[in-house]
C-alpha positions as CSV (number, residue, x, y, z in Angstrom):
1,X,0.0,0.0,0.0
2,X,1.6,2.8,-0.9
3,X,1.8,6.5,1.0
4,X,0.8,9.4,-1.0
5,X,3.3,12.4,0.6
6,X,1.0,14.9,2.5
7,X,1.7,18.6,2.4
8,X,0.5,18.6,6.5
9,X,3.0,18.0,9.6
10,X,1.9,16.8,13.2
11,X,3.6,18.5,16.2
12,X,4.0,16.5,19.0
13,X,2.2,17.5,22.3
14,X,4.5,16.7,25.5
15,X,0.8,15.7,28.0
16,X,-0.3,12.6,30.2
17,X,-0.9,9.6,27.9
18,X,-3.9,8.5,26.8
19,X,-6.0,7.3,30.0
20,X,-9.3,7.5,32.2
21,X,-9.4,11.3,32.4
22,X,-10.1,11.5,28.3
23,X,-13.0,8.5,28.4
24,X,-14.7,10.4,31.0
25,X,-14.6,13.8,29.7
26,X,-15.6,12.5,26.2
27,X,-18.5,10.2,27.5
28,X,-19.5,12.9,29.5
29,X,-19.2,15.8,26.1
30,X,-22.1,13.8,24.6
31,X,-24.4,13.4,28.2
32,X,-24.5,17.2,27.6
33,X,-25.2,17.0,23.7
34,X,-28.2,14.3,24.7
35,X,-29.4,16.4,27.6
36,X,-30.7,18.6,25.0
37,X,-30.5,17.1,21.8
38,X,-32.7,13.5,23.0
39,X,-35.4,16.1,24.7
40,X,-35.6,17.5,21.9
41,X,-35.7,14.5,19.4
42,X,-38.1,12.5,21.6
43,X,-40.2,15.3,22.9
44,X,-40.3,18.2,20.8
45,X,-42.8,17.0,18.6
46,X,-45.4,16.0,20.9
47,X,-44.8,19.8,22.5
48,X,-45.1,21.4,19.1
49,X,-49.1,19.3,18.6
50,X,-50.2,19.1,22.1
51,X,-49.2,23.0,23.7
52,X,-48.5,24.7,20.4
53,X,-51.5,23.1,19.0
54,X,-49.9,22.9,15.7
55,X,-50.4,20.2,13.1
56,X,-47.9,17.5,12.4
57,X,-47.9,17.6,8.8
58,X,-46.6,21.6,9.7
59,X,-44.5,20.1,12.4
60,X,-42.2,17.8,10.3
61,X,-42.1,20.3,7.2
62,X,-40.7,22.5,10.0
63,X,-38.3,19.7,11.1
64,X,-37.2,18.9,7.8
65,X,-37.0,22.4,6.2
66,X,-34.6,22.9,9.2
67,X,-32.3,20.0,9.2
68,X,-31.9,20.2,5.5
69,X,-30.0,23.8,6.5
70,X,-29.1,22.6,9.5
71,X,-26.6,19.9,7.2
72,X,-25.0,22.5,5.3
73,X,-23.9,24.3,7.9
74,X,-22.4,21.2,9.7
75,X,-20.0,20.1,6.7
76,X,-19.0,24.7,7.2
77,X,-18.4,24.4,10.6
78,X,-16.4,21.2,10.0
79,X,-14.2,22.7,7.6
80,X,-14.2,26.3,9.7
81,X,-12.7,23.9,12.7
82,X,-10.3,22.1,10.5
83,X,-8.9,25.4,8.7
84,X,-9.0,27.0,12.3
85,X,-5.9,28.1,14.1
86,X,-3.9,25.8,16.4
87,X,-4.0,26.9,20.0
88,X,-2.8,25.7,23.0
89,X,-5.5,23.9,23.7
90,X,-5.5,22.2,20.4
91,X,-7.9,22.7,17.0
92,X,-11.6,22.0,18.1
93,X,-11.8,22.3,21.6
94,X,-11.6,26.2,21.8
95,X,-14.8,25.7,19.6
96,X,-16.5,24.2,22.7
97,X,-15.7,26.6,25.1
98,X,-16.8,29.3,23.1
99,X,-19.8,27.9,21.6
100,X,-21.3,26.5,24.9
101,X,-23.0,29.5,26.4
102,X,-25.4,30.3,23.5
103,X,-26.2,26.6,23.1
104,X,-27.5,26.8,26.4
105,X,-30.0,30.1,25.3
106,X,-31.3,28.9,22.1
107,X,-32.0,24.9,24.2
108,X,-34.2,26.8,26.3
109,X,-36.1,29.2,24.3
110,X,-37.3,26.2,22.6
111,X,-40.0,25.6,24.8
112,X,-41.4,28.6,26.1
113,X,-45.3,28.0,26.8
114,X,-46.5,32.0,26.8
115,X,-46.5,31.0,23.0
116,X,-49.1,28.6,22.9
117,X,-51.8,31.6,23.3
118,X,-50.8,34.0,20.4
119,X,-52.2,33.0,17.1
120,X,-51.4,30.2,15.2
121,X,-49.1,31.8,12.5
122,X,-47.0,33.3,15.2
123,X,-46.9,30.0,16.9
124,X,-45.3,28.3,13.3
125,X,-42.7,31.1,13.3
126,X,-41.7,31.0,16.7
127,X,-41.2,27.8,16.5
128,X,-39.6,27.4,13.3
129,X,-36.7,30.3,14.0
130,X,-35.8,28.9,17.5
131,X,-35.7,25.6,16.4
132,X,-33.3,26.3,13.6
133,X,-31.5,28.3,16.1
134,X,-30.9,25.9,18.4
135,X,-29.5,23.1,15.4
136,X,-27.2,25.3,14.0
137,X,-25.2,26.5,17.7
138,X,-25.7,23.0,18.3
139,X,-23.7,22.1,15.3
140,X,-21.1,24.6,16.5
141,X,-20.6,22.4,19.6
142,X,-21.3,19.2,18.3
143,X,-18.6,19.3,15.0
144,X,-16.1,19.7,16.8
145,X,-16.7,17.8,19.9
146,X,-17.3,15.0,17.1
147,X,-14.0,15.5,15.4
148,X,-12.0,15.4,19.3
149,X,-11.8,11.8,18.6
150,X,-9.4,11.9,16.2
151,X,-7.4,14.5,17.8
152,X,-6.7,13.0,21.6
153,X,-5.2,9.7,19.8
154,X,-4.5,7.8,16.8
155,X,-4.6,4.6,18.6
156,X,-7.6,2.1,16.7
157,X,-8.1,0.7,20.3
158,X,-8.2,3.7,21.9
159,X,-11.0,5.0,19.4
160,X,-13.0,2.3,20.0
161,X,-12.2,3.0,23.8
162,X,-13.7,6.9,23.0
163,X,-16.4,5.9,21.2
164,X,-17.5,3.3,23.5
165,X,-17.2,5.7,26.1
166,X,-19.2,8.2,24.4
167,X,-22.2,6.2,23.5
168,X,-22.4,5.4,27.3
169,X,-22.3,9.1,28.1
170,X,-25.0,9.4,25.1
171,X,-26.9,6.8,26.9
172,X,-26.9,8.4,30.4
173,X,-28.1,11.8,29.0
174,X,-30.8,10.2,27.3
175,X,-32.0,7.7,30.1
176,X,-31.9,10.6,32.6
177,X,-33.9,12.8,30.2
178,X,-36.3,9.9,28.6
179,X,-36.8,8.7,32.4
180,X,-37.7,11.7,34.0
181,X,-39.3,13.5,31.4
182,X,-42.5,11.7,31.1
183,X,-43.4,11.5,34.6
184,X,-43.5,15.4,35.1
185,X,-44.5,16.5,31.6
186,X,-48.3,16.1,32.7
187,X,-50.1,18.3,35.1
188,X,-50.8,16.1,38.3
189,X,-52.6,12.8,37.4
190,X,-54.1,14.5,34.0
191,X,-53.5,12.9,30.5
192,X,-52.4,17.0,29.7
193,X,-49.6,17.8,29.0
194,X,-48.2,20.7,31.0
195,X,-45.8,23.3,28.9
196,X,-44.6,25.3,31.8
197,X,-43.1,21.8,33.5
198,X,-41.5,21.1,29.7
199,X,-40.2,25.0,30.1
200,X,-38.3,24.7,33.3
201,X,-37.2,20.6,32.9
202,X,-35.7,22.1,29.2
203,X,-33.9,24.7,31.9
204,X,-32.1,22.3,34.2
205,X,-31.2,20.4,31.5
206,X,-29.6,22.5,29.6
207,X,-27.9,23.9,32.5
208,X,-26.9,20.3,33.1
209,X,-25.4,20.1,29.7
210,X,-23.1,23.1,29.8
211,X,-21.7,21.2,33.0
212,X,-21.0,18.4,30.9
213,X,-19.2,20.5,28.4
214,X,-17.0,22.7,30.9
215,X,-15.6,18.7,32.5
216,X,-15.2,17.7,28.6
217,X,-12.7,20.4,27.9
218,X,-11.0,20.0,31.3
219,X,-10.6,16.5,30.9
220,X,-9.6,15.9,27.4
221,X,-6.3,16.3,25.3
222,X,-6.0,16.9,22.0
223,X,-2.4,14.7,21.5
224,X,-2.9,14.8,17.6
225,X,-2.3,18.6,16.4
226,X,-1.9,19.1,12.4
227,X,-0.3,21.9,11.6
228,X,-1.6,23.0,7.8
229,X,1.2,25.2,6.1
230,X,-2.7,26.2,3.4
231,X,-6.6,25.0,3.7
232,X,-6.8,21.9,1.3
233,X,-8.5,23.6,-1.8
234,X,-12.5,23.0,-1.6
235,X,-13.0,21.8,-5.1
236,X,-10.1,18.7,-4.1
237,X,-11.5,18.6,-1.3
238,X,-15.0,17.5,-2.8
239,X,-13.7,15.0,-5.6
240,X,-11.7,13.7,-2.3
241,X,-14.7,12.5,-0.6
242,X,-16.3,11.5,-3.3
243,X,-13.7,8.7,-4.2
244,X,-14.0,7.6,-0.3
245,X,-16.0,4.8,-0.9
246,X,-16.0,3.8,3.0
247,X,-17.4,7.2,3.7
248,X,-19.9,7.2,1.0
249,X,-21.7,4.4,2.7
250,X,-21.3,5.3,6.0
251,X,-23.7,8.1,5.1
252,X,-26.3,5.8,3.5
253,X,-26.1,3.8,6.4
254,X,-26.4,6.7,9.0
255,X,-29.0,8.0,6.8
256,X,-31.0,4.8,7.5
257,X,-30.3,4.6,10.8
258,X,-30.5,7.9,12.7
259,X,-33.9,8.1,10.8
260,X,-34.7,4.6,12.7
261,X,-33.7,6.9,16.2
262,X,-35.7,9.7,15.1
263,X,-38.9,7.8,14.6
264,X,-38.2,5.5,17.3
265,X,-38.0,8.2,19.9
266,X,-40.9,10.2,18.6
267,X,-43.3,7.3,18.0
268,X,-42.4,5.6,21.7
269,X,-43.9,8.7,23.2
270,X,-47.1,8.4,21.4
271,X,-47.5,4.8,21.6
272,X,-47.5,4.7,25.2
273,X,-49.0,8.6,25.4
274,X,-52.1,6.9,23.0
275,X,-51.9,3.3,23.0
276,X,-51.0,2.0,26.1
277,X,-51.9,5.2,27.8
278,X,-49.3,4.2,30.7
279,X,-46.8,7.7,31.7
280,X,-44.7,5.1,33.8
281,X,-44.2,2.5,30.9
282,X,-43.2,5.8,28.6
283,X,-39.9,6.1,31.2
284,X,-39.2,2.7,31.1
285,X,-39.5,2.2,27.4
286,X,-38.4,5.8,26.2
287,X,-35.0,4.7,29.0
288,X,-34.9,1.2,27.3
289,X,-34.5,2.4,23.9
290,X,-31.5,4.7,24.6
291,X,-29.5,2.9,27.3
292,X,-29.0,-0.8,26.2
293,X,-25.8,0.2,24.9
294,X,-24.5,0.5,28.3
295,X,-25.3,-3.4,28.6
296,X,-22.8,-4.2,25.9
297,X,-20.5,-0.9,26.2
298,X,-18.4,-3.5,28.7
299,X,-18.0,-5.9,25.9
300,X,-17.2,-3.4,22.9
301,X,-13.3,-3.7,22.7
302,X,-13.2,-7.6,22.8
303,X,-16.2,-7.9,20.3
304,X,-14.4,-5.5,17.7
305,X,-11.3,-7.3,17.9
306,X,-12.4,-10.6,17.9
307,X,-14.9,-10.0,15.0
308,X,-14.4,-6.4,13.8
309,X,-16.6,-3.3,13.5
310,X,-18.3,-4.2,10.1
311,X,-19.3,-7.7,11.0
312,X,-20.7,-6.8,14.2
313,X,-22.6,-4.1,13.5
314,X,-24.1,-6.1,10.5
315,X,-25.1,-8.8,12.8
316,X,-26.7,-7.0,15.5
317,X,-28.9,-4.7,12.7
318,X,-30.1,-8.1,11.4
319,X,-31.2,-9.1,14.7
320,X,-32.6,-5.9,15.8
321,X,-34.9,-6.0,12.3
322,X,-35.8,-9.6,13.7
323,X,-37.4,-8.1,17.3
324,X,-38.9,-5.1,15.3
325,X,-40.6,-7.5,12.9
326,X,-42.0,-9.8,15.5
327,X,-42.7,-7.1,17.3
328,X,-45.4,-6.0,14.4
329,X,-46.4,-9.1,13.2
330,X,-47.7,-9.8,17.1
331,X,-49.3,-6.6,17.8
332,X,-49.4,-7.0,21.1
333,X,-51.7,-4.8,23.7
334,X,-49.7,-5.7,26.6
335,X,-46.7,-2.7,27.4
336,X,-45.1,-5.3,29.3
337,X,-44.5,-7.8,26.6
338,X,-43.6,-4.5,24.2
339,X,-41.1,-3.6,26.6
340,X,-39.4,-7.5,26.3
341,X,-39.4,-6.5,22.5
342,X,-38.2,-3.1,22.8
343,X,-35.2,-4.2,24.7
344,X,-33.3,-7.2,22.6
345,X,-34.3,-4.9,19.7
346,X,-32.6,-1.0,20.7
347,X,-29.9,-4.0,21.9
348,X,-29.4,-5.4,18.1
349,X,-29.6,-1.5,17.1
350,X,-27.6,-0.1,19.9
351,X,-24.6,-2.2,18.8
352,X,-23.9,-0.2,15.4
353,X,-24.6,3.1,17.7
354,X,-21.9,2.0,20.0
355,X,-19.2,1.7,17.5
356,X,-20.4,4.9,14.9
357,X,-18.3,7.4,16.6
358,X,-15.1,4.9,15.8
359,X,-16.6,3.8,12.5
360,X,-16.2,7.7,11.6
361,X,-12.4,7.9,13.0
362,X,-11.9,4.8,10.6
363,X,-13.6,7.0,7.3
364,X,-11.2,9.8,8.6
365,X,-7.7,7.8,8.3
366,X,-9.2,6.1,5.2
367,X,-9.6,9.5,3.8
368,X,-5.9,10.1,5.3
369,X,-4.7,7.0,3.7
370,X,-6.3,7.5,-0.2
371,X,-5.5,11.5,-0.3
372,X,-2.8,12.3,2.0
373,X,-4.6,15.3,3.6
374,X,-5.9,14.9,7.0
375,X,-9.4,16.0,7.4
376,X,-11.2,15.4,10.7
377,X,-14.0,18.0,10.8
378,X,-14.7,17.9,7.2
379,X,-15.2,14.3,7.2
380,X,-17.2,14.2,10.6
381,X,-19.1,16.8,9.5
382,X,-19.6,15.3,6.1
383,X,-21.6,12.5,7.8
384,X,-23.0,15.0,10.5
385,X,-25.0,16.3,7.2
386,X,-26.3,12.5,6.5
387,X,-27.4,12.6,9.9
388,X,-28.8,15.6,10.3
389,X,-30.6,15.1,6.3
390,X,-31.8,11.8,8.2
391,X,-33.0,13.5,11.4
392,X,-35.1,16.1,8.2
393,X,-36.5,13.5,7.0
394,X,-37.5,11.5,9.8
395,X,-39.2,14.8,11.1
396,X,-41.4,15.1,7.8
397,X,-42.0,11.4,8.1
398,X,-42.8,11.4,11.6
399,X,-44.8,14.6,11.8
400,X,-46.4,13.2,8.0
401,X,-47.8,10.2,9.5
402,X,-49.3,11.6,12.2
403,X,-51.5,13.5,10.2
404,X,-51.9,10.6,7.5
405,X,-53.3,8.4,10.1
406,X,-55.5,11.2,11.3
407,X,-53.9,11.8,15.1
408,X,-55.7,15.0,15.9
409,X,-53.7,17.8,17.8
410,X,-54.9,20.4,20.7
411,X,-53.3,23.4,22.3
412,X,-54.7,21.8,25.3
413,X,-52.6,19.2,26.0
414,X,-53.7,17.1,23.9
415,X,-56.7,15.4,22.6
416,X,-58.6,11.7,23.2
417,X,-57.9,9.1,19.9
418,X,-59.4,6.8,17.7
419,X,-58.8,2.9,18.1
420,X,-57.9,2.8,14.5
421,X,-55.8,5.3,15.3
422,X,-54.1,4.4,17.8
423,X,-53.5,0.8,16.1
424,X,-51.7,2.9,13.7
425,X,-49.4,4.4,16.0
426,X,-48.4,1.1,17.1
427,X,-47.9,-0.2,13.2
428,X,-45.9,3.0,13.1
429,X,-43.7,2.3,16.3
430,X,-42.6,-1.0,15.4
431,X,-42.8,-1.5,11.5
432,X,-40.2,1.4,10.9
433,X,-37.2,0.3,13.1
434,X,-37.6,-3.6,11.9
435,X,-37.6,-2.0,7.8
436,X,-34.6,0.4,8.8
437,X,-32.8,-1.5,10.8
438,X,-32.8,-4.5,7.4
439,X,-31.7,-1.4,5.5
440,X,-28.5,-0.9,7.3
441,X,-27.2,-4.0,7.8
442,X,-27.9,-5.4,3.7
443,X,-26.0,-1.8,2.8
444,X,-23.3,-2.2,5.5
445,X,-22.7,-5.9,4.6
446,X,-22.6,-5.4,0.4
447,X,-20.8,-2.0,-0.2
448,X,-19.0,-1.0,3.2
449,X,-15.1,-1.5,2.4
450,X,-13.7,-1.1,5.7
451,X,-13.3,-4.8,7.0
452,X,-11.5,-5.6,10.3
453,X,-8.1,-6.6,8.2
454,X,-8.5,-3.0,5.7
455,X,-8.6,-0.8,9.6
456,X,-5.7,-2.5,10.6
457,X,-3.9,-2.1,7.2
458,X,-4.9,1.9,7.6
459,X,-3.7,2.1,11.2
460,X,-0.1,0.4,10.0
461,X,-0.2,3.2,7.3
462,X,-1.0,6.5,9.5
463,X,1.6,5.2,12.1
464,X,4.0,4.7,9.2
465,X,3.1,8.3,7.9
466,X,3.2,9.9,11.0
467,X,6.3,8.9,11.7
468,X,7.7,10.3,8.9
469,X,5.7,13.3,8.5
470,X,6.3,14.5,12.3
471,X,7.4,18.0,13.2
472,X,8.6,18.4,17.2
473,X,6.6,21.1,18.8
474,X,5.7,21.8,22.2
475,X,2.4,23.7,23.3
476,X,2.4,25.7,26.7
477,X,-0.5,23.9,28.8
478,X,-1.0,21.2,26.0
């Protein structure tokens, strides 16, 4: 394999090796992302129809309309946190610190419930410009957090280490908010759903999460500093990625899987809101579908070495589509017996969103590997975009289908069903994951490159480039 010579150097940071300090602060950067970002993927929705009052067609051309921006501006803010200067403190972490703060305005303003009484137009707007707020100082957190990984080591088991890590800290934010959420959103023992308890929860939360960003930046190191003598030219740049076979999948595969999340979350909290009609249940499940990973976090490294990334995530989605399926085909009216379902299948699924984050650092040295330039936030935010198309589109389906099926919204905390309805929902809730998560695994298995032997390969490569290509410089307080 040969090395194509790189116009790009990598200084040397004299700091503490690679240890507990960096899984903690990472795991804990994305508890803060999902403190926010999984109240408002699982609960935003159900706000917008039941205290906004408006309609969920509306709702997910909103959501869609939004994420479709909301992508291009995560591949800018990738390549404005690549092409950024190199500080002290590294290349994407000053983006953090600086970015944190407004986050933290635009998670709240979200939900403010004064809105719910001005007309219905106002209402649409409102919600539309703080909503597309909130993803676009979101991305300005989130890129670069993303592309960290990269940056504190070069190591393939220490990768697998941070993204491992991360998913757990993913999974605590969201159990904590999926848990807790449900069993305050309502006012007393009332099937309503209160906006001035979703106003102050979205508060502490968000407070919570700018916690979780302040440890991140104080625990982590970025070891791997590239020091760019120019900005790789964007047209290269483009016809770079475009030969990147490994990361052209990934996208179709995150595509088909963070669309799987979106509905999930989203259609959990009305199936047990409308069809089960249990607030308790909606923890559990809502907590189930989010925190599995942590049941196989444990087991991650010694899974991916035995067996590799590719193969295990394929296996897992084909299981995962198995539950889902059974899940349908059964249609069951107990929650209990859902909940059995619910778990083995977010375990099948949660095993490919254990390993994405290191599936991304392994696009990002094959990138390294075919071109010779080394491109962390580009590429991260390259399949930010797919994600955050995905999370569009899973907006306009979700907020679609509602309407299709004829779920009828109220500005007063919410309205009484149909059966037929409701049987919908439930169709809706388990049909979708069991078709997505088939989708990922037949695309990961036929068309993803990146086998357990061709990561290793790569690894060999960087090291050997690295090596080579390494310029000694020291950064005060690195």
């Amino acid at each position: 394999m040969t090395i194509p010579a790189g116009g790009q150097k990598f200084a040397v940071v004299e700091a503490a090796p690679f240890g507990m300090k960096d899984k903690i602060g990472y795991a804990l950067g994305d508890t803060g992302n999902n403190f926010t970002f999984n109240l408002v993927n699982s609960f935003l929705t159900i706000f917008y129809t039941n205290v906004f009052g408006i309609k969920g067609a509306i709702v997910g051309i909103m959501f869609m309309i939004a994420r479709f921006f909301d992508a291009f501006i995560d591949v800018m803010v990738g390549r404005l946190a690549d092409n950024s200067e190199l500080t002290s403190r590294g290349r994407f972490t000053p983006w953090i610190i600086r970015m944190k703060y407004p986050l933290l305005v635009s998670a709240i303003i979200l939900w403010v419930p004064l809105i719910s009484g001005v007309p219905l137009g106002a209402r649409v707007v409102y919600a539309f410009i703080t909503y597309l707020a909130f993803g676009i100082l979101y991305s300005f957190v989130n890129i670069p957090y993303g592309s960290m990984a990269s940056a504190i080591s070069d190591d393939p088991d220490h990768k697998t280490a941070l993204s491992t890590w991360r998913s757990v800290g993913a999974a605590v934010g969201s159990a904590i908010v999926s848990y807790i959420v449900p069993l305050v959103m309502y006012a007393g023992n009332s099937k309503q759903i209160n906006g001035t308890r979703f106003f102050f929860g979205a508060a502490v939360f968000a407070a919570l999460g700018t916690v979780c960003y302040v440890a991140l930046t104080r625990l982590t190191t970025e070891r791997v500093r590239v020091a760019k003598s120019e900005p790789v030219p964007f047209g290269k740049m483009l016809r770079d990625m475009a030969h990147n076979r490994a990361l052209l999948v990934l996208v179709i595969v995150d595509l088909v899987v963070v669309i799987n999340q979106n509905l999930s979350g989203t259609m959990l909290t009305y199936l047990y809101n409308d069809y089960f009609q249990n607030k308790t249940m909606m923890s559990i499940a809502l907590v189930f579908n989010f925190t599995t990973v942590i049941l196989i976090a444990p087991f991650a490294g010694a899974i991916v070495r035995r067996f590799g990334r590719k193969e295990s995530a394929v296996t897992a989605l084909l299981f995962a589509a198995v539950v889902y399926g059974s899940l349908f085909l059964i249609h069951t009216h107990s929650p209990a017996v859902y909940l059995v379902g619910l778990f083995f299948g977010s375990l099948g699924a949660g095993v490919f969103n254990l390993m994405v984050w290191a599936f991304i650092t392994d696009v990002i040295d094959n990138h390294e590997v075919l071109t010779g330039d080394r491109e962390d936030g580009v590429v991260y935010g390259v399949n930010s975009f797919a994600r955050k198309f995905a999370q569009g589109i899973g907006g306009l389906v979700g907020g679609s289908m509602l309407s299709i099926i004829g779920y009828v919204e109220s500005n007063k905390g919410g309205a009484q069903q149909t059966t037929q309805v409701v049987d919908r929902i439930y169709n809706l809730a388990a049909g979708l994951p069991a078709g997505c998560c088939l989708v990922a695994a037949l695309v990961l298995l036929f068309f993803y490159p990146l086998s357990k032997r061709r990561v290793a390969e790569n690894a060999e490569v960087i090291k050997e480039r690295h090596a080579t290509n390494t310029c000694n410089r020291r950064y005060a307080g690195g």
